[in-house]
Residue, then its C-alpha position, 0 to 999 in steps of 0.5 A: x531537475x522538473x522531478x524535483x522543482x515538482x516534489x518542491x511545490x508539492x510541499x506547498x500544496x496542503x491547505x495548511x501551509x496555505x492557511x500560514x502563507x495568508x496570515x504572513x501576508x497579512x502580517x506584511x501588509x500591516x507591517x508586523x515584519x516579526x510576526x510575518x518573518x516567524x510565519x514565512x520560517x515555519x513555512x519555508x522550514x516545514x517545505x524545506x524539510x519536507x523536500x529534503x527528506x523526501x527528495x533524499x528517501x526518493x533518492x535512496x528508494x530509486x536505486x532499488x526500483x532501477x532493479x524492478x524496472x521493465x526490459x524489452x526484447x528488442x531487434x536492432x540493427x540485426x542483433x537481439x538485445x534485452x534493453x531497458x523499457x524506457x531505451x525503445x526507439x522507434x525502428x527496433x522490432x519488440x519480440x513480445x510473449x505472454x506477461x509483457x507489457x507493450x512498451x510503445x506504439x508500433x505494427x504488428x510484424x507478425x504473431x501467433x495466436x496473440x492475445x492482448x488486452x487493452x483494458x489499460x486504454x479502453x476499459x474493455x476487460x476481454x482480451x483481442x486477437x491481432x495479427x500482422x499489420x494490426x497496431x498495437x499500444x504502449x501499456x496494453x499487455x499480451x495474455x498469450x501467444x508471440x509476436x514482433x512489433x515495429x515500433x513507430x511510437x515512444x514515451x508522451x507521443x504514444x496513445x497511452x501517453x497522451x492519456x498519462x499527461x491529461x491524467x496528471x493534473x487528476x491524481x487520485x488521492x489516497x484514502x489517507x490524503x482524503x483524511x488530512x484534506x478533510x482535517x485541513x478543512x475541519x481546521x478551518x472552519x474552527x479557525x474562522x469561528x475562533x477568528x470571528x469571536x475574538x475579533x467581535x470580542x475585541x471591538x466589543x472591549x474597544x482594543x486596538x482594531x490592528x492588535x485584535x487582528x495580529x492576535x487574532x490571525x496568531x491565534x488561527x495560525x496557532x491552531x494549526x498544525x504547522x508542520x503536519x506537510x512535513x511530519x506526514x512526508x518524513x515519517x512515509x519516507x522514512x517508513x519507506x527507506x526503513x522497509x526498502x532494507x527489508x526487502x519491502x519497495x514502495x512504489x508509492x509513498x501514500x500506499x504505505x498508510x494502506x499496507x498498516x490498514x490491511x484486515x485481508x489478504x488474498x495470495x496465491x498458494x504457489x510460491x506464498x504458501x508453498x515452495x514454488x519449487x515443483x517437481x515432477x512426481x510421476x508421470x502416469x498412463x491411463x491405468x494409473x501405472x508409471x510411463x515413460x512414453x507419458x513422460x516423453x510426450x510430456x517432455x516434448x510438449x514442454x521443452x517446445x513450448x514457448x509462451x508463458x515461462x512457468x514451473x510446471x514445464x521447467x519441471x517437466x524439462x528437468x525430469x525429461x533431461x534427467x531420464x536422459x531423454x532426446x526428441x530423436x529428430x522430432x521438430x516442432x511443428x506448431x503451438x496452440x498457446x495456454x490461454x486462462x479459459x482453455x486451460x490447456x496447451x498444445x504442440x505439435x511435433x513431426x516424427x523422422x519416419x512418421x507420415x502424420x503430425x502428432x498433437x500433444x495437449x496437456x493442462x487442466x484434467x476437466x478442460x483435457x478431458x473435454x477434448x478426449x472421446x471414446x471414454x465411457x461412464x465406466x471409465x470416466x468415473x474411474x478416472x474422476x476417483x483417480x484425479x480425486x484421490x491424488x488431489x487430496x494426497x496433495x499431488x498436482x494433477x494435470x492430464x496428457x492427450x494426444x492424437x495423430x493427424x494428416x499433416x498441416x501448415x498450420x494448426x488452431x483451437x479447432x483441433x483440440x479435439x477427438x483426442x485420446x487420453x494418455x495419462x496424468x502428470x503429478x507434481x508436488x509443492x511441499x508447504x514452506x516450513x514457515x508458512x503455518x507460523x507466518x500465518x498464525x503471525x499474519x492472524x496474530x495482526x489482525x489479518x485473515x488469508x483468503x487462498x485464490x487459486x486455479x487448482x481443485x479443491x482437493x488439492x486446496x484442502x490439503x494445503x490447508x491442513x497441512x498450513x494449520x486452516x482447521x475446516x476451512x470453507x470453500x467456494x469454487x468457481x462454479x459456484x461464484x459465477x452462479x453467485x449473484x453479488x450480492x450473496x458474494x458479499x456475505x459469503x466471500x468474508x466466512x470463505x478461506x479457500x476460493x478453488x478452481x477460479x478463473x483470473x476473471x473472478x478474483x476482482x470480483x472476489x476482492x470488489x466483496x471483501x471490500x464491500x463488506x467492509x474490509x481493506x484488502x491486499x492482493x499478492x499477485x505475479x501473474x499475467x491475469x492478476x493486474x485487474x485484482x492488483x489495481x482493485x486492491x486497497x494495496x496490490x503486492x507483487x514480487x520482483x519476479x513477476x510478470x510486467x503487467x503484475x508488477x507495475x500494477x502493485x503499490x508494493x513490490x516483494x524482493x522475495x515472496x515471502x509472507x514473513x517480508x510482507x508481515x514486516x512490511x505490515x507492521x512498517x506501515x502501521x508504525x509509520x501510520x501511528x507515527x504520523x497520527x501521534x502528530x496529528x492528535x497531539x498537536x490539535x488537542x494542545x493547539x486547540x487547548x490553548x487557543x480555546x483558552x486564549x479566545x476564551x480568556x480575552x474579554x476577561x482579561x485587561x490585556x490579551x494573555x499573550x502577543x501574536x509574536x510570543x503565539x507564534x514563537x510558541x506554536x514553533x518551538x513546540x513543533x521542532x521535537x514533533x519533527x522527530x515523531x517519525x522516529x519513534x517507538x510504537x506500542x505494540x499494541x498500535x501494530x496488532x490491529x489494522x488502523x485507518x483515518x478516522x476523522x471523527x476520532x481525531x475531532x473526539x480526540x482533539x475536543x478531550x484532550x483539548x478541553x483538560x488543556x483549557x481547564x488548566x489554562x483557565x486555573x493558570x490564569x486565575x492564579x496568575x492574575x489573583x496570587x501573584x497578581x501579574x502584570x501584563x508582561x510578566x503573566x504572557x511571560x509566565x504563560x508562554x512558559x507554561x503553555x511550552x512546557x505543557x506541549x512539550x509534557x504531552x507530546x511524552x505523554x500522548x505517544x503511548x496510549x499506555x503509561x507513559x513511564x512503560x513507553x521508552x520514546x526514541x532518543x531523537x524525540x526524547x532529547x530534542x524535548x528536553x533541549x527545548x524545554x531548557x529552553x523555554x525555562x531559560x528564554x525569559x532569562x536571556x536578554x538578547x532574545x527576551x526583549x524583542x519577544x517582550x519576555x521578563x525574569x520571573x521570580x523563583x515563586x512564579x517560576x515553581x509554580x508555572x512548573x507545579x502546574x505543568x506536572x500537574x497537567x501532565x498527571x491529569x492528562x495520564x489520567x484521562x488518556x488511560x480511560x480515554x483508550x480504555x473505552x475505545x479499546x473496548x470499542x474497537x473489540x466490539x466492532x471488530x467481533x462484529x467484524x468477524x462475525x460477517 
């Protein structure tokens, strides 16, 4: 009930909404109870529609997040249970490993070479040690090692959640909701220069000072965008729902504006570029030959290992079962967990029979070296080629070490060390058959791929040939680190491939393109991405992921696909279109037709329409825009990134404004001069004809092609038409005429209110084909520069 008494007021935030509510309360006060009760159902009508649309997509969206929605391993009541995040009581023991957030506030039971960070709480980006009786923190998040935590703490009464609610009342807006804020206020201040011109222009002419007033705050609220609130909700709702069924889940409605912007995307190869079914291709000792020892004690470092789940030991397990191999008794002694900057992990394993512990480590081929003696030049450099040629026949590689020691309770870092080398592990990743053609369609919208991965350059470069990256540019991480910023962002634009990085450097590396003018998205589902996700104009993740991964993304993948995510691209720039189309097509003919009002007012012996007949108007031209959101879009608003442009849409509204105001000023001459009107019939035949020219424009203004090429939606289309039929038959239906102080108009009059809408219409096509000729050509131009850094 509070969720949706919030989404409610929410529809009441907007500062135009504001705007409508003070000229209805000043409507009330100078008792125009019709002009205040027209204001007050635009107002309630945009809310209520607002709500509804919102409230139902929300509905319809919550029942594919409860499948994203955090578990916790938890003991309670002696029993191990897998319940959802939220269900945590204090008094259950959460069992944690790495990649889980921490659900709630508790102590530290006890813990393996636990590994935590709590950047979430403190900003500190290094991850702490805790062992027992250490307390640990809801939202913090475990980068290795084990642990049990008594929960003490759930929900608003835990650190993490008093930190949420001061964080409430500061919501950060969306680059998105900085655009319609800042348009909001553009409005107002050309509303209070156009009220302040009428007004002094009135008492100047000696006007009633009261109907001066009326038509002044009608002519402000006719400015306005009225349903703007409710067009931008309906069309990301939509949007939402509509991608939902695609397998793309919105966590946040405004993030679907910056999926349509997105010029870069950064992904991981694994699972994005490639199968992500790895496979065991051989299992080598140091020689190069095949060894099955190798692949026992590679086994058995992987069937113990119990920290991050990952393909490469279930690879290994499947390979080991299918080799039919057993442990013979070994039982596992202790686990030094992988951590990001060992790279390495390790076992150690008793022996039935052996006097000794046996230390197995495998992992990175450089950092398992480090740990290695007796080797040589000779011998290191034969091992170097080695590595170096499996690499680029795209193999996998990682190394295998061992070494016997004097048993021991307990084992650390500090015994990775004066191993021997055993061998090398090499697995295989095929590319995805589609994912050359989903990068060439992800290129054909605009959007560039930047792999960043852990893997060695060879390896990278291989995938690249074999995905179509013809002479791709590579930056290792070596490289990077001894890259001072401001280098990064000139290089980090031309690079394809960002090879043997640490998690530490891919924010940096997303922190670049976006300083060098890009808007970045970032595909991550791992424990250390959560820093580049939050980074990111939009984070992307997978249903799969890790839990810090997945509640750090805007958008959630149910399969990890690059084919689902360019879908879910062009959802968001049609949803973005959408609402832009609203957005320049109301202001220019608002606009238009105010500035021909305000202008037209000291030349005219009565004021060209009543505030009640503005109203009606600006409210009857509004009721096909609600269908906007279901509309066509060019194809060729979907091949190029969009982003809020507020001097666009002022440029966009002055020009089309203005072709509507010279027509409005030719209308006004022939009404007075030919047909020589009197007071009602010319705000009679003005109404119509400013209705019907809105209604010509919002057809001819969808498309930035010709009109007639452009099927609009049947929704947009027919609702048009109907309200058209209205404004036709309105001046005609007594009941309704008189109270707005509508009359017939004769058959001559008639004909020619249409003549010059049609008329209106060709001109403005006109205009719009060279208006987007130029800024087509433009917008070539600044993206060659774009491409060119």
């Amino acid at each position: 009930m509070n969720a949706a008494l919030r989404l409610l007021a929410r529809q009441f935030r907007s500062p135009l909404v504001l705007i409508l509510v003070v000229a209805a309360g000043l409507s009330l006060f100078l008792g125009e109870w019709l002009d205040a009760a027209i204001i007050l159902a635009i107002v309630l009508g945009s809310a209520a529609l607002g709500f509804a649309q919102e409230y139902r997509a929300s509905a319809a969206l919550e029942a594919l997040r409860r499948r994203l929605a955090l578990t916790a391993r938890v003991l309670r009541d002696g029993r191990e249970l897998v319940i959802p995040a939220a269900s945590v009581a204090p008094g259950d023991v959460v069992l944690l490993a790495a990649g889980n957030l921490i659900p709630a506030d508790g102590r530290i039971v006890e813990a393996r070479d636990f590994l935590v960070s709590e950047a979430s709480l403190t900003g500190e980006s290094f991850p702490l040690e805790k062992g027992a009786g250490d307390a640990a923190f809801m939202g913090t998040s475990v980068r290795s090692g084990t642990a049990s935590v008594r929960v003490e703490k759930t929900g608003r009464a835990t650190a993490y959640g008093a930190i949420a609610a001061r964080l409430e009342a500061i919501e950060q807006d969306t680059e998105f909701a900085r655009g319609v804020r800042g348009f909001g206020f553009l409005l107002l201040r050309v509303m209070l220069a156009t009220v302040v011109f009428v007004l002094v222009m009135n008492q100047l002419l000696e006007r009633p000072a009261i109907e001066s007033l009326l038509f002044a705050i009608a002519l402000a609220v006719g400015l306005t965008p009225e349903l703007l609130p409710a067009i931008v909700t309906v069309t990301l709702a939509r949007g939402a729902h509509d991608m939902a069924g695609r397998g793309v889940i919105v966590r946040r409605l405004e993030a679907l504006e910056n999926l349509g912007s997105i010029d870069v995307l950064c992904t991981d190869k694994t699972g994005t570029l490639t199968q992500g079914a790895l496979e065991l291709a051989g299992a080598l000792d140091a020689r190069g030959a095949a060894s099955p020892e190798v692949l026992r004690l590679a086994w058995l470092n992987s069937r113990f290992e119990t920290g991050i789940d990952n393909p490469l030991d279930a690879a290994l397990v499947a390979a080991g079962e299918r080799a039919g191999l057993s442990d013979a008794g070994a039982a596992k002694v202790d686990e030094i967990p992988y951590d990001f900057v060992r790279k390495r992990l390790t076992i150690v394993v008793s022996e039935p029979g052996a006097a000794q512990h046996l230390i197995i480590t495998k992992g990175a081929y450089d950092t398992v070296l480090a740990a290695c003696r007796g080797l040589d030049a000779t011998e290191r450099a034969r091992l170097d080629e080695f590595y170096r040629r499996k690499g680029e026949e795209g193999y996998r590689v990682l190394a295998l070490a061992t070494k016997r020691v004097a048993r021991a309770a307990r084992y650390g870092r500090e015994d990775e060390r004066d191993m021997a080398f055993a061998g090398f592990l090499l697995f295989v990743d095929p590319p995805r058959p589609d994912a050359r053609r989903a990068i060439e369609d992800l290129a054909a919208l605009g959007i560039r791929i930047k792999v960043i991965t852990g893997d060695n350059r060879h390896v990278a470069r291989h995938l690249a040939a074999a995905i179509g990256l013809r002479r791709p540019v590579v930056l290792t991480g070596e490289e990077l680190r001894a890259m001072r910023d401001e280098a990064l962002w000139q290089r980090a634009p031309r690079t394809h491939l960002f090879v043997e990085v640490d998690p530490q450097q891919k924010e940096r590396i997303v922190r670049a393109l976006q300083r060098a003018g890009h808007a970045v998205g970032f595909l991550g589902d791992g424990i250390n991405d959560a820093p580049a996700l939050h980074a990111a104009d939009v984070g992307i993740s997978v249903e799969g992921a890790v839990d810090v991964a997945r509640e750090s993304a805007d958008v959630v993948l149910l399969s990890r696909d690059l084919e689902v995510l360019r879908r879910g691209v062009e959802d968001g720039r049609r949803t973005f279109a959408n609402t832009l189309k609203y957005i320049g097509i109301a202001t220019s003919s608002n606009f238009g037709n105010m500035m021909s009002m305000a202008l037209a007012t000291p030349l005219l012996p009565f004021l060209p329409l009543a505030a009640k007949q503005i109203l009606l108007n600006n409210f009857l031209a509004d009721l096909p825009a609600v269908a906007i959101s279901t509309d066509n879009v060019d194809p060729a608003r979907v091949r190029r990134a969009q982003r809020w442009d507020l001097a666009r849409v002022r440029r966009f509204m002055i020009v089309f404004g203005l072709v509507s105001t010279v027509f409005d000023l030719i209308a006004f001459a022939l009404l007075l001069h030919v047909f020589q009107a009197d007071e009602r019939t010319f705000q009679t035949a003005w109404f119509v004809l400013s209705l019907l020219t809105e209604l010509a424009v919002l057809l001819a203004l969808r498309t930035q092609g010709r009109a007639w090429r452009s099927r609009p939606s049947a929704l947009l289309l027919w609702s048009t038409v109907a309200v058209s039929g209205v404004a036709l038959a309105l001046p005609y239906f007594a009941p309704l005429a008189s109270p707005f102080g509508f009359v017939p108009l004769s058959a001559a009059l008639l004909g020619a209110v249409v003549l010059i809408a049609a008329a209106y219409l060709l001109a403005t096509e006109a205009v719009k084909l060279a208006y987007f000729s130029g800024s087509s050509a433009r917008a070539a131009a600044a993206g060659r520069a774009r491409s060119d850094t």
